[in-house]
C-alpha positions in Angstrom: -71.5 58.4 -4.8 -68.5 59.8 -6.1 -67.1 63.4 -6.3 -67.8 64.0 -10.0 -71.6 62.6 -9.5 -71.9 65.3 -6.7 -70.7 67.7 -9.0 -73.2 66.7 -11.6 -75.8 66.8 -8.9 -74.7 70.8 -8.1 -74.7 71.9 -11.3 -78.0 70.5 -12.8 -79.7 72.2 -9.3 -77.7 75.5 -10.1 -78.8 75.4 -13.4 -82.8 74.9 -12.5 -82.1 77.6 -10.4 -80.8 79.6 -13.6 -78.1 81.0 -11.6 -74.6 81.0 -12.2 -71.2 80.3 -11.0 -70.7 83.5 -9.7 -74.2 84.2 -8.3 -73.2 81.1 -6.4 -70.6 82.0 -5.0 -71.6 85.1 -3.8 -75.0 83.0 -2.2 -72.3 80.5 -0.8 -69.1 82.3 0.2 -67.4 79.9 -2.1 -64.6 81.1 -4.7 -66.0 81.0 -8.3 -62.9 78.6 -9.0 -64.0 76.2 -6.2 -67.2 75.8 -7.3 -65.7 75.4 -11.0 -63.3 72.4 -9.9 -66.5 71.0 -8.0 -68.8 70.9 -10.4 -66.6 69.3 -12.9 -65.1 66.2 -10.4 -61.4 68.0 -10.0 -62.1 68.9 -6.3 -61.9 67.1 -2.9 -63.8 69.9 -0.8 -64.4 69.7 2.7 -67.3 68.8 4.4 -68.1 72.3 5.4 -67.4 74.2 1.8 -69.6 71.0 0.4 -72.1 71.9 2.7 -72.1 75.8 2.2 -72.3 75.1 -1.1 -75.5 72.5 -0.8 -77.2 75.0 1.6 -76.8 77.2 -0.7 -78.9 76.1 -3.2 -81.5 74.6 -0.8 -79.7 70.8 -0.6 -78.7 69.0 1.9 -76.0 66.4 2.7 -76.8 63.2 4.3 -73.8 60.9 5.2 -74.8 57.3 6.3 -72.3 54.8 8.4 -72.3 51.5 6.3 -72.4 48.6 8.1 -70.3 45.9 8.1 -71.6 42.2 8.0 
């Protein structure tokens, strides 16, 4: 999954949630701006702002170890 499909992914559950950027942050922690760059695929954010963010709106993050054959 890439950055920008994350992004997607956080905006579509913001938006069922019919809150808004700044609602968000406030929820989160996260600078409006943050969430902004996020949400369109212009941001690398840490594991830990990613995940404030995700908790946030009730999400979670699961990372998987791929294997290789």
């Amino acid at each position: 999954m890439k950055m920008f499909d994350i992004g997607r992914m956080i905006r579509k559950r913001r938006l069922s949630l019919r809150i808004d950027q700044r609602v968000l942050s406030e929820i989160s922690g996260v600078a409006v701006h943050t969430l902004s760059n996020i949400e369109v695929g212009k941001s690398n954010p840490t594991v830990t702002t990613l995940n404030r963010v995700l908790d946030a709106l009730g999400l979670d993050i699961d990372i998987k170890v791929k294997e290789r054959a």
